[in-house]
C-alpha positions as CSV (number, residue, x, y, z in Angstrom):
1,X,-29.5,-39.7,38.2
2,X,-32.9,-40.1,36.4
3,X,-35.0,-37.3,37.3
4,X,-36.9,-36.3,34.8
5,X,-37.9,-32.6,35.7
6,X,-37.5,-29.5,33.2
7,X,-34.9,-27.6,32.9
8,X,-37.0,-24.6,33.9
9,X,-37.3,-26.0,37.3
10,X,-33.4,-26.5,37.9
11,X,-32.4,-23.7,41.1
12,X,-29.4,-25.5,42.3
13,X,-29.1,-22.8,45.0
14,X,-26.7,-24.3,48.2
15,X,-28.7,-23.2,51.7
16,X,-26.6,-22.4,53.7
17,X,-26.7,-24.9,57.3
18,X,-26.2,-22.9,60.0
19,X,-28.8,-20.6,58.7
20,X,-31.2,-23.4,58.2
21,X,-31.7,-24.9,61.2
22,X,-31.5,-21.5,63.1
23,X,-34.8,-21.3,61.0
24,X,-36.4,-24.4,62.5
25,X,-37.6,-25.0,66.2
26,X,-35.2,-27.9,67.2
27,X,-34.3,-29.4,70.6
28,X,-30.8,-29.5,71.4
29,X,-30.6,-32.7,71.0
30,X,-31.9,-33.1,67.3
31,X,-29.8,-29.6,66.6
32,X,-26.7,-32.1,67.6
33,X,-28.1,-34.7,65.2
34,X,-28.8,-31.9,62.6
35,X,-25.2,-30.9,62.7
36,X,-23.9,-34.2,63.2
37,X,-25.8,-36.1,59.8
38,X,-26.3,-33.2,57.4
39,X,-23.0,-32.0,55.3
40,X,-25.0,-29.5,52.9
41,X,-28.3,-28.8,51.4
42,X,-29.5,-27.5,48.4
43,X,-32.7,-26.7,46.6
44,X,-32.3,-28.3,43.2
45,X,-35.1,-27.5,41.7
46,X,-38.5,-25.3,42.2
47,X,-42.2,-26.8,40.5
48,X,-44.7,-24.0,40.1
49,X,-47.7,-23.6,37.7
50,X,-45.6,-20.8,35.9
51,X,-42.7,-23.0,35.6
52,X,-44.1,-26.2,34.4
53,X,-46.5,-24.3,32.1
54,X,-49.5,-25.8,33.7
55,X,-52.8,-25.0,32.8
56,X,-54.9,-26.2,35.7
57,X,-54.6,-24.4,39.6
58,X,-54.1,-26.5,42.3
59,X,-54.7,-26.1,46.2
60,X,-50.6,-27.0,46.2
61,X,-48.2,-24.1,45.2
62,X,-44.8,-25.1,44.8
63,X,-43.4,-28.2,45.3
64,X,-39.1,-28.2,46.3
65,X,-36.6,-30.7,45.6
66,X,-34.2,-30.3,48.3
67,X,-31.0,-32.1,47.9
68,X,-29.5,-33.4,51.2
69,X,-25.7,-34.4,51.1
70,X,-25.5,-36.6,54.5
71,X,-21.8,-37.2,56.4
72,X,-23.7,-40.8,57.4
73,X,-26.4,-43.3,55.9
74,X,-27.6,-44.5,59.0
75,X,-28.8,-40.8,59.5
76,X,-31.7,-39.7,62.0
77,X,-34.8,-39.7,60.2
78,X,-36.3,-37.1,63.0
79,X,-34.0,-34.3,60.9
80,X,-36.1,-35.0,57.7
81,X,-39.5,-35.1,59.3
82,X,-38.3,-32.0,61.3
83,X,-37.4,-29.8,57.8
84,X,-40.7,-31.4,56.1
85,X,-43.0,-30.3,58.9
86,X,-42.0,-27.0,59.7
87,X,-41.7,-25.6,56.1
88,X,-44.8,-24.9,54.4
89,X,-43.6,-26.0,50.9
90,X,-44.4,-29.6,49.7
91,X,-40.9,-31.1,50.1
92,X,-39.4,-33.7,48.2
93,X,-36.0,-35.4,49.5
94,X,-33.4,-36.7,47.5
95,X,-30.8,-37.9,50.2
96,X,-26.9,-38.6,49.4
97,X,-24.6,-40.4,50.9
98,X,-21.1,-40.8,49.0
99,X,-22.1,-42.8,45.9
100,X,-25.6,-43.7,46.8
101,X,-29.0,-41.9,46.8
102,X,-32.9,-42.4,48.3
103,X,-36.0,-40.4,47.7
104,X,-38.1,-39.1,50.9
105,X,-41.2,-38.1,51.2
106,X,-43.2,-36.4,54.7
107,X,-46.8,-37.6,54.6
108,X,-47.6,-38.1,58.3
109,X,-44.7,-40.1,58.8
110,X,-41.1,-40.3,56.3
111,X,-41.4,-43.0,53.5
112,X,-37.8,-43.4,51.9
113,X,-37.4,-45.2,48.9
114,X,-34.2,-47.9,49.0
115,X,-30.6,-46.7,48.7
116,X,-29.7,-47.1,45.3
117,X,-26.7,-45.9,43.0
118,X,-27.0,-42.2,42.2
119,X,-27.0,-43.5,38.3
120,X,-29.9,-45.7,39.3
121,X,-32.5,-43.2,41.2
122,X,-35.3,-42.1,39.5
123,X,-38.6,-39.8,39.3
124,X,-40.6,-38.0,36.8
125,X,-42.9,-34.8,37.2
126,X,-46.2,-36.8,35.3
127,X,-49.4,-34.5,34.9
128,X,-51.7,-31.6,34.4
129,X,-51.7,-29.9,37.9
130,X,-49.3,-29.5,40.6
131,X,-51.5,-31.9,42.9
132,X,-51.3,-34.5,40.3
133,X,-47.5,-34.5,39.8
134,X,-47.1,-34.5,43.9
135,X,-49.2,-37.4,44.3
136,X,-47.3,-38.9,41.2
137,X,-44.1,-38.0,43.5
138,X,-45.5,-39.8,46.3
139,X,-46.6,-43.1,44.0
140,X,-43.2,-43.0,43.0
141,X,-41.1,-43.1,46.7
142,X,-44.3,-44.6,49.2
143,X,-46.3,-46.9,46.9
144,X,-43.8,-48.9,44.8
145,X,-45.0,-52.2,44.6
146,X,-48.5,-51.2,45.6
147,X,-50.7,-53.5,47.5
148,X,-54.2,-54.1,47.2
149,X,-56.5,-53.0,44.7
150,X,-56.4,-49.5,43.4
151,X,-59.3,-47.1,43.3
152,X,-59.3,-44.2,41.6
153,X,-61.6,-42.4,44.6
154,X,-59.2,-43.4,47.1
155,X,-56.9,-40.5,48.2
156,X,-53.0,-40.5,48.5
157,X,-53.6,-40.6,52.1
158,X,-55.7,-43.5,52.4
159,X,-53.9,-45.6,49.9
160,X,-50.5,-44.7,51.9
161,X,-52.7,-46.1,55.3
162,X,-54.1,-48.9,53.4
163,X,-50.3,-49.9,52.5
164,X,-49.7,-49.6,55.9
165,X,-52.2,-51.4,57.1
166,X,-51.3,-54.2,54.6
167,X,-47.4,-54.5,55.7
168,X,-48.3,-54.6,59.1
169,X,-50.8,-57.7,59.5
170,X,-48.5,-59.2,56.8
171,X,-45.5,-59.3,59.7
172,X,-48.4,-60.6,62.1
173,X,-49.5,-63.2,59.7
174,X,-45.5,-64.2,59.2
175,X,-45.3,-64.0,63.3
176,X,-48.2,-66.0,64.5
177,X,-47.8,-68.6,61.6
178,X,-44.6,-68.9,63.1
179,X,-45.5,-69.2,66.4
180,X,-48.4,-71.8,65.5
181,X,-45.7,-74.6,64.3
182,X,-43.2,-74.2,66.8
183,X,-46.3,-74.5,69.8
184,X,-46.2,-78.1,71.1
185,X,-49.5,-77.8,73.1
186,X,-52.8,-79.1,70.9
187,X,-55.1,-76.0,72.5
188,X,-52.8,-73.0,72.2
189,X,-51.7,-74.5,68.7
190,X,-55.4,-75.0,67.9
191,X,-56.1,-71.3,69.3
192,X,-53.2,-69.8,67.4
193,X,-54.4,-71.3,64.2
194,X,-57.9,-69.9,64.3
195,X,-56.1,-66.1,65.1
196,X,-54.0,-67.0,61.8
197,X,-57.3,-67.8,59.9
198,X,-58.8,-64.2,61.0
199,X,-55.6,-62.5,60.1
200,X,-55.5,-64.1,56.4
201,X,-59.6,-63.2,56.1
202,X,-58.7,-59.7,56.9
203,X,-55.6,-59.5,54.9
204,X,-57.6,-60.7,51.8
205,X,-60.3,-58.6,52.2
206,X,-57.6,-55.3,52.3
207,X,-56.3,-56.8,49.2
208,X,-59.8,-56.4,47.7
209,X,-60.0,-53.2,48.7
């Protein structure tokens, strides 16, 4: 695997399960799923101002790489969101299933990169302050392939809602063009047309940012 964080960071330290989830508030039903998906966890490694030698404070403390060996890959993402939101760490995922791995992040919702071979995943700790190498973090699983123009002013947040945004009137572009060719009747076909129009308007203006 590629990820390129110090060697000062490196903890490695297994946690143990049953422990774990007694920790968090789960339903019986997502306990079941908890025990059923997840074989072990570990936190691999630990990024703190002390550790990285950083110079500049930031609002965000200590950011964990938790390792996550799964028993399926067609796991419930619930059990992610449900360690990510009830631990007050900034938590990043790097999920394992037999001989292939995918990087998670919690921001609102779980953003997984693709499965990949464990030799092929990647991610770098890139700046001066623990903020900066979070959102760098966050680029690197939620934003590859980033649509629409970049600001600089723009938050994480907004960029991840404007990617959002983006994907989904690009599936309602792809469904009502769709739908406009197959329609038979001049008036709905006409109608259907002039809602495509709107959708590709708004689309380009997101784009511009």
């Amino acid at each position: 695997m590629m990820l390129d964080l110090p060697e000062a960071t490196r903890v490695h330290k297994r946690l143990p399960k049953e422990d774990f989830y007694k920790r968090l508030n789960l339903t019986a039903a997502l306990k079941e799923k908890f025990v059923a998906d997840v074989e072990q966890i570990y936190v691999e490694n630990s990024l703190t101002k002390e550790r990285l030698n950083l110079a500049r404070d930031s609002a965000v403390q200590e950011i964990l790489l938790l390792a996550v060996m799964l028993k399926k890959k067609d796991f419930d993402g619930k059990v992610i969101e449900t360690i990510a939101r009830q631990n007050s760490h900034e938590l990043i995922f790097l999920l394992l299933y037999e001989e292939e791995a995918q990087l998670a992040v919690y921001r609102g919702k779980l953003y997984r990169s693709s499965w990949l071979p464990k030799t092929e995943i990647a991610l770098a700790a890139r700046g001066f302050s623990l903020e900066e190498i979070l959102t760098g973090f966050i680029e690197q699983i939620a934003l590859v392939g980033e649509e629409g123009k970049t600001d600089e002013n723009r938050s994480i947040d907004e960029r991840l809602h404007l990617q959002e945004k983006i994907g989904k009137l690009t599936k309602l572009i792809e469904k009502t063009e769709r739908a406009a060719w197959k329609e038979v009747q001049p008036k709905k076909k006409f109608e259907l047309f002039q809602k495509l129009k709107g959708y590709k308007k708004e689309w380009e203006d997101l784009q511009r940012g």
